[in-house]
Biotite code that builds the C-alpha atoms (Angstrom):
import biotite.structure as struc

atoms = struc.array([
    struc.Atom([-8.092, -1.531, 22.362], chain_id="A", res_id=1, res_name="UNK", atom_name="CA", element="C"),
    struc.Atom([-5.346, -2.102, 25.101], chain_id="A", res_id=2, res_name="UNK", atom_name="CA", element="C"),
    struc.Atom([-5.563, -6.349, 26.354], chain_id="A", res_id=3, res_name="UNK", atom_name="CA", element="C"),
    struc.Atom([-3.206, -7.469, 28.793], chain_id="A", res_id=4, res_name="UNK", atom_name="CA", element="C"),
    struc.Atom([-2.245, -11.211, 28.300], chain_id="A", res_id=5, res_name="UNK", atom_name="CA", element="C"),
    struc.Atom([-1.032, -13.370, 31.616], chain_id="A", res_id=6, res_name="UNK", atom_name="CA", element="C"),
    struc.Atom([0.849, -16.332, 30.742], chain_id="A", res_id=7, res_name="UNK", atom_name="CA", element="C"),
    struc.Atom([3.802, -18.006, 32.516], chain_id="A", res_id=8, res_name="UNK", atom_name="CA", element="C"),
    struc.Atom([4.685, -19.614, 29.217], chain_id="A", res_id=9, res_name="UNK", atom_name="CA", element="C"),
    struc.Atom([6.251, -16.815, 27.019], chain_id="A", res_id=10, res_name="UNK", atom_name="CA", element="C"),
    struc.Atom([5.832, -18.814, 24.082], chain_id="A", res_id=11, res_name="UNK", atom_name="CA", element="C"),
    struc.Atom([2.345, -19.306, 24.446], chain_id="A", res_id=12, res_name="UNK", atom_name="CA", element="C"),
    struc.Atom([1.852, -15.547, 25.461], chain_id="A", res_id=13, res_name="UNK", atom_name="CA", element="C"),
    struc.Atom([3.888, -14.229, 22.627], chain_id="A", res_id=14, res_name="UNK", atom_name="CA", element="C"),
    struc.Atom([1.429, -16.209, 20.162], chain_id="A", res_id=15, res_name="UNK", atom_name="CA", element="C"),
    struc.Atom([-1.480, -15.122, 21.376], chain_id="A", res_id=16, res_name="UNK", atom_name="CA", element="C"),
    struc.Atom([-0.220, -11.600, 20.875], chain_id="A", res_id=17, res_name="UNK", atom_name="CA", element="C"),
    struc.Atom([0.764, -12.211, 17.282], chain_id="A", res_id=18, res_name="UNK", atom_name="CA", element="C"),
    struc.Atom([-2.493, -13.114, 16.792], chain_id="A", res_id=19, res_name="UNK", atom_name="CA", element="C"),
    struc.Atom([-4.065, -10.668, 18.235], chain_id="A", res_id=20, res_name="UNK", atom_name="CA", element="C"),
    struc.Atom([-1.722, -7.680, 17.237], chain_id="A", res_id=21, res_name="UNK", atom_name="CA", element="C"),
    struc.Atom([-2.623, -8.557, 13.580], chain_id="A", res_id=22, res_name="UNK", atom_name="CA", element="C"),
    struc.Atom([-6.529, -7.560, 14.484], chain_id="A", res_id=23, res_name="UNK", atom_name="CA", element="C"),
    struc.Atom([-4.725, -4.398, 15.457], chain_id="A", res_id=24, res_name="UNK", atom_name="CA", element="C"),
    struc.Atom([-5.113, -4.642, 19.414], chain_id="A", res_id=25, res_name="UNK", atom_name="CA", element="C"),
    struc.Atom([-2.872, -3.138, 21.340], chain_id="A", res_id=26, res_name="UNK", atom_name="CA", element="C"),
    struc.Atom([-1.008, -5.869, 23.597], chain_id="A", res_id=27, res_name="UNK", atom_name="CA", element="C"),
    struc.Atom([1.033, -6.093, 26.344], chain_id="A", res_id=28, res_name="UNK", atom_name="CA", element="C"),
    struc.Atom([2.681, -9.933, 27.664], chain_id="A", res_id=29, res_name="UNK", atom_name="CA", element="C"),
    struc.Atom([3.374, -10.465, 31.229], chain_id="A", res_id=30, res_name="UNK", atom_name="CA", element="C"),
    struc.Atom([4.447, -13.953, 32.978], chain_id="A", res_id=31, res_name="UNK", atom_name="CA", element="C"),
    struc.Atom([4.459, -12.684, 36.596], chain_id="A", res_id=32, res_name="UNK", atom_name="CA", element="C"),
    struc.Atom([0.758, -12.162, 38.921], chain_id="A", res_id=33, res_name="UNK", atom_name="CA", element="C"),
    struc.Atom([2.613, -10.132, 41.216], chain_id="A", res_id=34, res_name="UNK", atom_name="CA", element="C"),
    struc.Atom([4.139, -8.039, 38.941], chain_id="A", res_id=35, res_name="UNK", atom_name="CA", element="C"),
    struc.Atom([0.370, -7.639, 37.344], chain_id="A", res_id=36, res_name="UNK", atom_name="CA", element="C"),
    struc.Atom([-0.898, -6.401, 40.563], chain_id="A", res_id=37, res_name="UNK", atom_name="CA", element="C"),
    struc.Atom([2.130, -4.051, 40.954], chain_id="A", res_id=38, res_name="UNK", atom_name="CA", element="C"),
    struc.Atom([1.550, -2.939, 37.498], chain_id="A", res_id=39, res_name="UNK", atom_name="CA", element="C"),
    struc.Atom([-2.104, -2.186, 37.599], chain_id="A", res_id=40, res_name="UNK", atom_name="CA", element="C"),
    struc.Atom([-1.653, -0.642, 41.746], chain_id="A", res_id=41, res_name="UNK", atom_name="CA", element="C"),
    struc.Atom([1.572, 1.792, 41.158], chain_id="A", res_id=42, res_name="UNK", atom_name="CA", element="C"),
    struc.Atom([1.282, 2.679, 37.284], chain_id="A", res_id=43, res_name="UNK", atom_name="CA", element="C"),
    struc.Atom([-2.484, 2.853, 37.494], chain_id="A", res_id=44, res_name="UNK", atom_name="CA", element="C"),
    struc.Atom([-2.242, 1.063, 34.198], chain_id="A", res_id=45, res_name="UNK", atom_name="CA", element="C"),
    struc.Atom([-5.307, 0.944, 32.153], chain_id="A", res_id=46, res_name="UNK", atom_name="CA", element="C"),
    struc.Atom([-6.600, -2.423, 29.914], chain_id="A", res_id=47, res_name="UNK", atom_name="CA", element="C"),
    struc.Atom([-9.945, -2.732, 28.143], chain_id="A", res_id=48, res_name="UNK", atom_name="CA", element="C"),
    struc.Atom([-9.394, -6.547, 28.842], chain_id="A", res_id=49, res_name="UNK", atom_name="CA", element="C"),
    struc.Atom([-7.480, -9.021, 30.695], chain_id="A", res_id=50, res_name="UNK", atom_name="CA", element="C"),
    struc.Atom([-6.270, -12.573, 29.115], chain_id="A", res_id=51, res_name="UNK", atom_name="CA", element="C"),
    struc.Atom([-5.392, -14.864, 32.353], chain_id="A", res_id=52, res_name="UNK", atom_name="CA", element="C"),
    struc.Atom([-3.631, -18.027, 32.164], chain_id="A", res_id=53, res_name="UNK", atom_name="CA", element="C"),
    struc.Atom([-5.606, -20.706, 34.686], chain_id="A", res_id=54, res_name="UNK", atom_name="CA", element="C"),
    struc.Atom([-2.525, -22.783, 36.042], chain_id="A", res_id=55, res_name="UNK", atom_name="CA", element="C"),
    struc.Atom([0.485, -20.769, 37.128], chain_id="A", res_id=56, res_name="UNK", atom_name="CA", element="C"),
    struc.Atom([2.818, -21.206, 40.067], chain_id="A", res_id=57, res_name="UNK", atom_name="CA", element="C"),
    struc.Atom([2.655, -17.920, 41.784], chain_id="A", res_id=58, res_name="UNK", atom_name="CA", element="C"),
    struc.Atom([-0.727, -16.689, 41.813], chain_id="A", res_id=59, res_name="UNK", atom_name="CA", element="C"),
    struc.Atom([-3.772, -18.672, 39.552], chain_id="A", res_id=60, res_name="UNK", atom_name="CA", element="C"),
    struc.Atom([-5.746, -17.016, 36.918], chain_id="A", res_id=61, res_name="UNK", atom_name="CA", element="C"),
    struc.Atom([-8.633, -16.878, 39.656], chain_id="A", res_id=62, res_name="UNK", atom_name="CA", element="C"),
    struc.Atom([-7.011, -15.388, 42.572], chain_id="A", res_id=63, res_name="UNK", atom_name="CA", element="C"),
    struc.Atom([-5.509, -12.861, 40.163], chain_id="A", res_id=64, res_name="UNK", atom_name="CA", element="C"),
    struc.Atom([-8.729, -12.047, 38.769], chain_id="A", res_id=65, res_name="UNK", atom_name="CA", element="C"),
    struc.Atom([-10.432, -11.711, 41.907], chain_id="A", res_id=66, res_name="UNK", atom_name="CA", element="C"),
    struc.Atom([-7.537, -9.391, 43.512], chain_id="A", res_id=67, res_name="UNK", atom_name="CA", element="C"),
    struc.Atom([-7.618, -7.322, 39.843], chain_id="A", res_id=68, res_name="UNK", atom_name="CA", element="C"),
    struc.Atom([-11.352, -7.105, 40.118], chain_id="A", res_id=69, res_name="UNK", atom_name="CA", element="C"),
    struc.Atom([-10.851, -5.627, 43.764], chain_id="A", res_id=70, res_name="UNK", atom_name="CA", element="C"),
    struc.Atom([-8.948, -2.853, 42.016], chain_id="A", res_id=71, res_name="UNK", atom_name="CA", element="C"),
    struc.Atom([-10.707, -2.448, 39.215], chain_id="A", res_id=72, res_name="UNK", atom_name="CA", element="C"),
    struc.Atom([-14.507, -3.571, 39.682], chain_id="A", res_id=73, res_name="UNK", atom_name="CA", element="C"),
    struc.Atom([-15.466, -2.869, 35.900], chain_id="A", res_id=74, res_name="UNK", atom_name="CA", element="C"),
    struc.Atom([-12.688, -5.057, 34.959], chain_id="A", res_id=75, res_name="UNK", atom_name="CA", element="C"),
    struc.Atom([-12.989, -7.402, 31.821], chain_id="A", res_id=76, res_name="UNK", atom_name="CA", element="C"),
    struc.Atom([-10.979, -11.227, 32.458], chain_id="A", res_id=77, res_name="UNK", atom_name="CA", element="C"),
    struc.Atom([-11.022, -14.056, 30.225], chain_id="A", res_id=78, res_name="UNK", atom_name="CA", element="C"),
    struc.Atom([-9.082, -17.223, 31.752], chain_id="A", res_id=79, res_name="UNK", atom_name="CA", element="C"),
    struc.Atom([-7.530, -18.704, 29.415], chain_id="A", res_id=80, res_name="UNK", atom_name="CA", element="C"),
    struc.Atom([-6.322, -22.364, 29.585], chain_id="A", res_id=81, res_name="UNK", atom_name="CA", element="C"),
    struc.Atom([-4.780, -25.886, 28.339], chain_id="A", res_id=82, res_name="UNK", atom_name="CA", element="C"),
    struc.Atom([-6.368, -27.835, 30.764], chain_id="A", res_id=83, res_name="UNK", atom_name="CA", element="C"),
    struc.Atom([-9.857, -29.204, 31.071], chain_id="A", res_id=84, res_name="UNK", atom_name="CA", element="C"),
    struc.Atom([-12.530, -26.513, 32.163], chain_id="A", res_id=85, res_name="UNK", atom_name="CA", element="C"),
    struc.Atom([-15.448, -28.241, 33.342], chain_id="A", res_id=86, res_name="UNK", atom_name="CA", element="C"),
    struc.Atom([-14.713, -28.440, 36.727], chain_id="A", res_id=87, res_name="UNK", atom_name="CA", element="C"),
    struc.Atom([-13.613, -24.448, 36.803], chain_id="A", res_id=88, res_name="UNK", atom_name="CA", element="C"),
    struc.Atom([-17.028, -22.791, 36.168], chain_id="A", res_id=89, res_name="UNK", atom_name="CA", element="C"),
    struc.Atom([-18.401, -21.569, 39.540], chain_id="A", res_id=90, res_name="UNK", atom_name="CA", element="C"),
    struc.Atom([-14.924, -20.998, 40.556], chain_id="A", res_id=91, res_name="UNK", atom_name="CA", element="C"),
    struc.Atom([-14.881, -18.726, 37.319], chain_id="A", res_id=92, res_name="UNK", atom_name="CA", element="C"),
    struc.Atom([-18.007, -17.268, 38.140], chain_id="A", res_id=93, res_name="UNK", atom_name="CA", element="C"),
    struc.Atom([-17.180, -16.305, 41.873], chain_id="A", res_id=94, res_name="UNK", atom_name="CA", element="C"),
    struc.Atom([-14.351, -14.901, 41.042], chain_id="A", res_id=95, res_name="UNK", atom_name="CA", element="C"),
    struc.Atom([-15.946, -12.169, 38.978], chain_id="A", res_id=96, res_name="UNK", atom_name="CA", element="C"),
    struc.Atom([-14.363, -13.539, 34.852], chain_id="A", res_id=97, res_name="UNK", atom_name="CA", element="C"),
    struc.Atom([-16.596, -13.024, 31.942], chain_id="A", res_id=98, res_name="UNK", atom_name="CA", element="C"),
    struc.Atom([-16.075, -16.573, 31.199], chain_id="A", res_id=99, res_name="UNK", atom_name="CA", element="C"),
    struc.Atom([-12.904, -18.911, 29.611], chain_id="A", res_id=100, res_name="UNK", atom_name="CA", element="C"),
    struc.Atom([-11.918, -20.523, 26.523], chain_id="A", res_id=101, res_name="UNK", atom_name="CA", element="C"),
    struc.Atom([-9.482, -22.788, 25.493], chain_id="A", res_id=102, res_name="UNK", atom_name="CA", element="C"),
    struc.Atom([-5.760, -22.408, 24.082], chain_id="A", res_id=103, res_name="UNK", atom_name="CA", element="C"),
    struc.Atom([-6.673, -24.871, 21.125], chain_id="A", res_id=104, res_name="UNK", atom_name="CA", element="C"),
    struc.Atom([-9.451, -22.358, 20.017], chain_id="A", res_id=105, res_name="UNK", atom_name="CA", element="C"),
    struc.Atom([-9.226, -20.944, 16.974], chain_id="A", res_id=106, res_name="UNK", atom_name="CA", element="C"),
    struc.Atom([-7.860, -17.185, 16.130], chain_id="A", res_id=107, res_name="UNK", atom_name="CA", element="C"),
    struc.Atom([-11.634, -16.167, 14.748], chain_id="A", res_id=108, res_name="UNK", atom_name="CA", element="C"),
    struc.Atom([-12.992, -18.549, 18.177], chain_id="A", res_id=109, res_name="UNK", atom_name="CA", element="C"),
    struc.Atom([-10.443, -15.960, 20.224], chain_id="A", res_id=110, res_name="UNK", atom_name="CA", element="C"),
    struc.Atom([-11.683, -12.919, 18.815], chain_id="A", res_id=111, res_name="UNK", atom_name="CA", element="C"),
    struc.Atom([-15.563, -13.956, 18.997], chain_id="A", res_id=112, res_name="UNK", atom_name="CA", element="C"),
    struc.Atom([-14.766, -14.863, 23.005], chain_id="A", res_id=113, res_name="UNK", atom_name="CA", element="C"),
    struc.Atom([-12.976, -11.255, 23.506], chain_id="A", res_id=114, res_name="UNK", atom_name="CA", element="C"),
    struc.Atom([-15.700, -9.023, 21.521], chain_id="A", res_id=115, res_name="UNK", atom_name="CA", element="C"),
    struc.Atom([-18.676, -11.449, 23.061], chain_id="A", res_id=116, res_name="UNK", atom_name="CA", element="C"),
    struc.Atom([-16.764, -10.042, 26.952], chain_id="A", res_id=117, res_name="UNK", atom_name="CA", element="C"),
    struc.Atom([-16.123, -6.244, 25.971], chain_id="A", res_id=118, res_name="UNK", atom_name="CA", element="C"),
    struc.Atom([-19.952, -6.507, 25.064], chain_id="A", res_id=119, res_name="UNK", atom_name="CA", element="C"),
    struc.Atom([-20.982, -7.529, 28.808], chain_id="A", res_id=120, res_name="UNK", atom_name="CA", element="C"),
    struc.Atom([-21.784, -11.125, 27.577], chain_id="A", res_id=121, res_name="UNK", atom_name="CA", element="C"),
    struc.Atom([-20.348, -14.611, 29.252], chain_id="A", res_id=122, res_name="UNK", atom_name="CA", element="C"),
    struc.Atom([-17.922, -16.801, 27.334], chain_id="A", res_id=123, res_name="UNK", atom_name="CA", element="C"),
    struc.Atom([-18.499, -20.478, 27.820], chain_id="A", res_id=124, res_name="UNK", atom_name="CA", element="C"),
    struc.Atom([-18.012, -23.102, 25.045], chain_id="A", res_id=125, res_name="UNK", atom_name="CA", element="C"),
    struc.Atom([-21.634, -25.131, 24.249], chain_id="A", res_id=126, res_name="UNK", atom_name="CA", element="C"),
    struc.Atom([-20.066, -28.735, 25.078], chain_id="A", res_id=127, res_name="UNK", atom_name="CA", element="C"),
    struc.Atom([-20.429, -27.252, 29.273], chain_id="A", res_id=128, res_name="UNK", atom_name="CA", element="C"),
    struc.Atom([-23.348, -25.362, 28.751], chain_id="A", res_id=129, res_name="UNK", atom_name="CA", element="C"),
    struc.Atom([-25.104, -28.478, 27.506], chain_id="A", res_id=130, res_name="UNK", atom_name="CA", element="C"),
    struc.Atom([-23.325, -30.248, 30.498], chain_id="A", res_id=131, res_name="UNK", atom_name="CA", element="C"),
    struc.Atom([-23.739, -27.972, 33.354], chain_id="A", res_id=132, res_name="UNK", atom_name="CA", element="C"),
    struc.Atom([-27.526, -29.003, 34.350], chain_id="A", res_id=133, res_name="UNK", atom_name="CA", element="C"),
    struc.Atom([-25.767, -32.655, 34.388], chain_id="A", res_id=134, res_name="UNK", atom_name="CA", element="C"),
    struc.Atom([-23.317, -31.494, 36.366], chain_id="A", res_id=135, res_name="UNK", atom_name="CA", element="C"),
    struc.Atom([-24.790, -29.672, 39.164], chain_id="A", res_id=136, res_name="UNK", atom_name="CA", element="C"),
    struc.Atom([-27.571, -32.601, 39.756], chain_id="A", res_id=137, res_name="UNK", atom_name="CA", element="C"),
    struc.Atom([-24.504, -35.098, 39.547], chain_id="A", res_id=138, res_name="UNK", atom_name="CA", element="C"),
    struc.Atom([-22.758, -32.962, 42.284], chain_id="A", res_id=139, res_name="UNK", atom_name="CA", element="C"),
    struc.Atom([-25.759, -32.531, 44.758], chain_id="A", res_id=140, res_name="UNK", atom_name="CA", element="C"),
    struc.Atom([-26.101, -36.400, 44.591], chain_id="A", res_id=141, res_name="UNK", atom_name="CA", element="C"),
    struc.Atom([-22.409, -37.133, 45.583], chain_id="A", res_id=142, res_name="UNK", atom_name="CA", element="C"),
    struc.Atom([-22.414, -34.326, 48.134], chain_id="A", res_id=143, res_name="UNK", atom_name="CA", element="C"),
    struc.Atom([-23.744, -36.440, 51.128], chain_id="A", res_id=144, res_name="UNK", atom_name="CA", element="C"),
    struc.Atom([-21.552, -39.235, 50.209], chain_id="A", res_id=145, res_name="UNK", atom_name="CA", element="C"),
    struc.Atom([-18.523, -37.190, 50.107], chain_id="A", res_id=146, res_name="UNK", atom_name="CA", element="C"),
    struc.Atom([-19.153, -35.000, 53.496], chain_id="A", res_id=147, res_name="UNK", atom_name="CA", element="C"),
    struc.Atom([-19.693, -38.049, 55.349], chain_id="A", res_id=148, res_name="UNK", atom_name="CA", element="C"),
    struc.Atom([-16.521, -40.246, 53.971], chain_id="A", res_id=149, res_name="UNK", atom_name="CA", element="C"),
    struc.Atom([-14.301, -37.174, 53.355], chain_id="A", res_id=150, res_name="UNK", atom_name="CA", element="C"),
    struc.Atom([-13.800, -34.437, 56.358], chain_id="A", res_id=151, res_name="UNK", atom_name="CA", element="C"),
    struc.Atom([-11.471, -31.276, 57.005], chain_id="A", res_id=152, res_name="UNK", atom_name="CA", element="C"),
    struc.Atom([-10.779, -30.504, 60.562], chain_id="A", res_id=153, res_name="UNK", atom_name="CA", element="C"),
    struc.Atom([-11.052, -26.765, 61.666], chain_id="A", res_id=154, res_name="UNK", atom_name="CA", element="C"),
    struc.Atom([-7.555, -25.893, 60.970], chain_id="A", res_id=155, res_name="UNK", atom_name="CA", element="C"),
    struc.Atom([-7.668, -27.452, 57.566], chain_id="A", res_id=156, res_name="UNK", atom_name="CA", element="C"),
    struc.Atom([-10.916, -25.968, 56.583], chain_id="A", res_id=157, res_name="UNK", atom_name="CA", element="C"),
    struc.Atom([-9.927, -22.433, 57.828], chain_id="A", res_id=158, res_name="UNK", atom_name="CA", element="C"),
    struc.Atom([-6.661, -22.442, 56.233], chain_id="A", res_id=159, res_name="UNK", atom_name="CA", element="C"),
    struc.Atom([-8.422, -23.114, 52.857], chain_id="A", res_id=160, res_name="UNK", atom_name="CA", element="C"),
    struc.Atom([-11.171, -20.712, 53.730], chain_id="A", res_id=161, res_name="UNK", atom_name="CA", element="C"),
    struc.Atom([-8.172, -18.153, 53.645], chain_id="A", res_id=162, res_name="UNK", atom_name="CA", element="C"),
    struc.Atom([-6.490, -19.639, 50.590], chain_id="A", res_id=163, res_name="UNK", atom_name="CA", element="C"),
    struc.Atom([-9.704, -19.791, 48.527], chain_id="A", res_id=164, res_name="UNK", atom_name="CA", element="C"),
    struc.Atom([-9.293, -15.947, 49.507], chain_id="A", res_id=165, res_name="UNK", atom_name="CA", element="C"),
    struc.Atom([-6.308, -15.413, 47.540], chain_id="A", res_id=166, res_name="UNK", atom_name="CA", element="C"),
    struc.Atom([-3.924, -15.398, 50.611], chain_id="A", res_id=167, res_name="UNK", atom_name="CA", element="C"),
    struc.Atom([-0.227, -16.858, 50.490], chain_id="A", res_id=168, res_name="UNK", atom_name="CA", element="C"),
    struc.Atom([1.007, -19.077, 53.179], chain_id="A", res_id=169, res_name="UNK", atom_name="CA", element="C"),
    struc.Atom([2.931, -16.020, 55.012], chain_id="A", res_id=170, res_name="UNK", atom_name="CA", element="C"),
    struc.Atom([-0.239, -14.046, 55.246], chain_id="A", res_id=171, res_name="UNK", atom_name="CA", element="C"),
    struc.Atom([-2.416, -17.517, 56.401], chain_id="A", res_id=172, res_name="UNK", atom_name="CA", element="C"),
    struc.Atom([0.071, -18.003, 59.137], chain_id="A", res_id=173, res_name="UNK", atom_name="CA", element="C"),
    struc.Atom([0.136, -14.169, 60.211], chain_id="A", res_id=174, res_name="UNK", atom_name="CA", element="C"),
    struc.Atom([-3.725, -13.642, 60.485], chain_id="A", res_id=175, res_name="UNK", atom_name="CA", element="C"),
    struc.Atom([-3.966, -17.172, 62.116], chain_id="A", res_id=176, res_name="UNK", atom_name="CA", element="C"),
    struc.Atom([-1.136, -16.745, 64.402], chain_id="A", res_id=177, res_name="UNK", atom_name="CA", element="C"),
    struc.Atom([0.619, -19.755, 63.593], chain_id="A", res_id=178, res_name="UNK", atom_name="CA", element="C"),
    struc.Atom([4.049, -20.310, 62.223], chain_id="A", res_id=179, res_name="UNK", atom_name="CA", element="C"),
    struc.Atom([4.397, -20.456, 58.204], chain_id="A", res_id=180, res_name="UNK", atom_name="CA", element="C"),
    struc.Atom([5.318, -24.060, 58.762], chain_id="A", res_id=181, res_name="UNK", atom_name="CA", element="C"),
    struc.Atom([2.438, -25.255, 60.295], chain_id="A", res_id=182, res_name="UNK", atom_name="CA", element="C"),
    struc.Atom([0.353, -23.407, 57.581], chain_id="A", res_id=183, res_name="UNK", atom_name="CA", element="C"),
    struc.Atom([2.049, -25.779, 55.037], chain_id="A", res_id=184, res_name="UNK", atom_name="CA", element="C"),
    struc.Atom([2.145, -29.110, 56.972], chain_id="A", res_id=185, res_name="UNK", atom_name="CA", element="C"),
    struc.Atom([-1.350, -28.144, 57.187], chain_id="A", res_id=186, res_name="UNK", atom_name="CA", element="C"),
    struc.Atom([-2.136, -27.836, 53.392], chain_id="A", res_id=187, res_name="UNK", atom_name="CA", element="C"),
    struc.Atom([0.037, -30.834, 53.070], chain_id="A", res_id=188, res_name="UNK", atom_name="CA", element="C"),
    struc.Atom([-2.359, -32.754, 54.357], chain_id="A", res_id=189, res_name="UNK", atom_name="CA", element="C"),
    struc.Atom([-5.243, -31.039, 53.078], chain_id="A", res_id=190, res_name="UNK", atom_name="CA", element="C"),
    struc.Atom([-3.451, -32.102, 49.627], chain_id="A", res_id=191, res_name="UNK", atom_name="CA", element="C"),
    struc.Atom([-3.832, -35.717, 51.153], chain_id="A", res_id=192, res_name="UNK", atom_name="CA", element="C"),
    struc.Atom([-7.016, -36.077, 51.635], chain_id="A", res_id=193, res_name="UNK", atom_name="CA", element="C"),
    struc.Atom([-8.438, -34.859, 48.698], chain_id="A", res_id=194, res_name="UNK", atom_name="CA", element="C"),
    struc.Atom([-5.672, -36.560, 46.341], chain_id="A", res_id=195, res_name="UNK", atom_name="CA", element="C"),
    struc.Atom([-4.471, -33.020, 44.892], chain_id="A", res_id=196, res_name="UNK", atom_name="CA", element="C"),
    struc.Atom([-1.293, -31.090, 44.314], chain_id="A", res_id=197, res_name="UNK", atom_name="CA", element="C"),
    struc.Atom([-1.303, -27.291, 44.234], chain_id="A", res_id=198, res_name="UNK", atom_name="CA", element="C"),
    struc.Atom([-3.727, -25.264, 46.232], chain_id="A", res_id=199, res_name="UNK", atom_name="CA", element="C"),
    struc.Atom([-5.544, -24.325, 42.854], chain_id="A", res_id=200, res_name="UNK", atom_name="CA", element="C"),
    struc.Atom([-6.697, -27.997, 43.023], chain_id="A", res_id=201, res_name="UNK", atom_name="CA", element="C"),
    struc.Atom([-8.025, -28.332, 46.386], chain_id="A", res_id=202, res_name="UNK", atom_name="CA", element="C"),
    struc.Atom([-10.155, -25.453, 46.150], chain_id="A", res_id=203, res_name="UNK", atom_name="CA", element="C"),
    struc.Atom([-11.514, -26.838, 43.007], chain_id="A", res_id=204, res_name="UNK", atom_name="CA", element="C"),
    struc.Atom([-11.818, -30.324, 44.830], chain_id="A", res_id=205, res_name="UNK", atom_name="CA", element="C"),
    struc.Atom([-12.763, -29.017, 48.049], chain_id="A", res_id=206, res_name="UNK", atom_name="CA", element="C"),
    struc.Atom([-16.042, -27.066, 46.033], chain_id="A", res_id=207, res_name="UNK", atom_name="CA", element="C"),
    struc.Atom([-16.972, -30.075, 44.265], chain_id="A", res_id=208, res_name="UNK", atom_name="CA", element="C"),
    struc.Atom([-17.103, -32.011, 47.325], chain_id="A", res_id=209, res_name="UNK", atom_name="CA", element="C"),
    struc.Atom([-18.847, -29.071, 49.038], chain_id="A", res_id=210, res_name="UNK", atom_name="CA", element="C"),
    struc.Atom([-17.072, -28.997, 51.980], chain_id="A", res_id=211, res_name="UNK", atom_name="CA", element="C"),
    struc.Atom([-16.284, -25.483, 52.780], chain_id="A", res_id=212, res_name="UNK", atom_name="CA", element="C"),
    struc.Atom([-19.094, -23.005, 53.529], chain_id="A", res_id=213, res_name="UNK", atom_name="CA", element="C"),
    struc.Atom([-17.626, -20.125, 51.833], chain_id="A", res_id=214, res_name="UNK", atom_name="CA", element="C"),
    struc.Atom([-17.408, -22.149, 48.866], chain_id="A", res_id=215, res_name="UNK", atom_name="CA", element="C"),
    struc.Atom([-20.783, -22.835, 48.283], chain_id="A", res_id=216, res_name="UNK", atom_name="CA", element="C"),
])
């Protein structure tokens, strides 16, 4: 059983793959997305399941999943992640995971989550899936408020359109046909409005808030 584990904290990577390699899996560590893609697109590399990292500063867990998927459609991703995961479920789901757990679970909690995947079934811990009616009424309430006190021109909302896409600021500005500069004073604001700081956040934020189309 061949997993591929995404992490741009070695440490963190390396431990999982202790862990893992003493089930007798067969693991590979990687700390780059674009090398991933490169990896998987040139060496044709094969993994019965992918271990992504949420937060990293090239390329998020959920862009890389989605451009993996692309390759591979019968792919098998887990994100895997520090931070809090409420707010990341439809994002996870859209972008074609299995589901996410933790980095404080367990060993026996990390095996469970990868068997429960290579079996076709999703991987969500119980405190959200007792949460997420909660949730989604909470957010359909707050949506009015927000679209009428919170707004994205067209430039703004387009150049997230193409971020939520997985597209870098180089590729935004060529499709757009606007200079690479603009396409970041742009986010820069976007950043402003919606009180964020990396473009991972302001998708999340922007979906919450329901304010792009695509997003919802």
């Amino acid at each position: 059983m061949r997993i591929l584990i995404v992490d741009d904290h070695p440490a963190v990577g390396e431990g999982t793959k202790a862990m893992l390699q003493e089930e007798q899996f067969d693991v590979d560590v990687m700390v780059s997305a674009g090398d991933v893609l490169r990896l998987i697109k040139e060496e044709n590399e094969c993994y019965d399941l992918f271990l992504f990292d949420l937060y990293m500063p090239e390329m998020n867990g959920l862009e890389l999943t989605k451009h993996i998927r692309r390759q591979l459609p019968d792919a098998i991703v887990l994100i895997y992640t520090g931070f809090d995961i409420h707010d990341h479920f439809n994002m996870v789901v859209e972008a074609g995971a299995s589901g996410f757990l933790s980095k404080t679970a367990s060993k026996a909690q990390l095996l469970r989550a990868i068997y429960c995947a290579l079996d076709e079934e999703a991987v969500l811990p119980l405190s959200l899936f007792r949460q997420l009616r909660k949730r989604s009424t909470d957010v359909s309430l707050q949506r009015a408020e927000n679209e009428e006190s919170l707004q994205l021109n067209g430039k703004e909302r387009s150049i997230l359109e193409h971020v939520y896409k997985g597209q870098t600021n180089r590729e935004i500005a060529l499709e757009l046909h606007m200079s690479q500069r603009t396409v970041e004073h742009h986010l820069t604001k976007v950043f402003q409005k919606l009180s964020v700081r990396s473009r991972t956040e302001a998708m999340l934020r922007a979906k919450e808030l329901g304010l792009l189309n695509i997003l919802s």
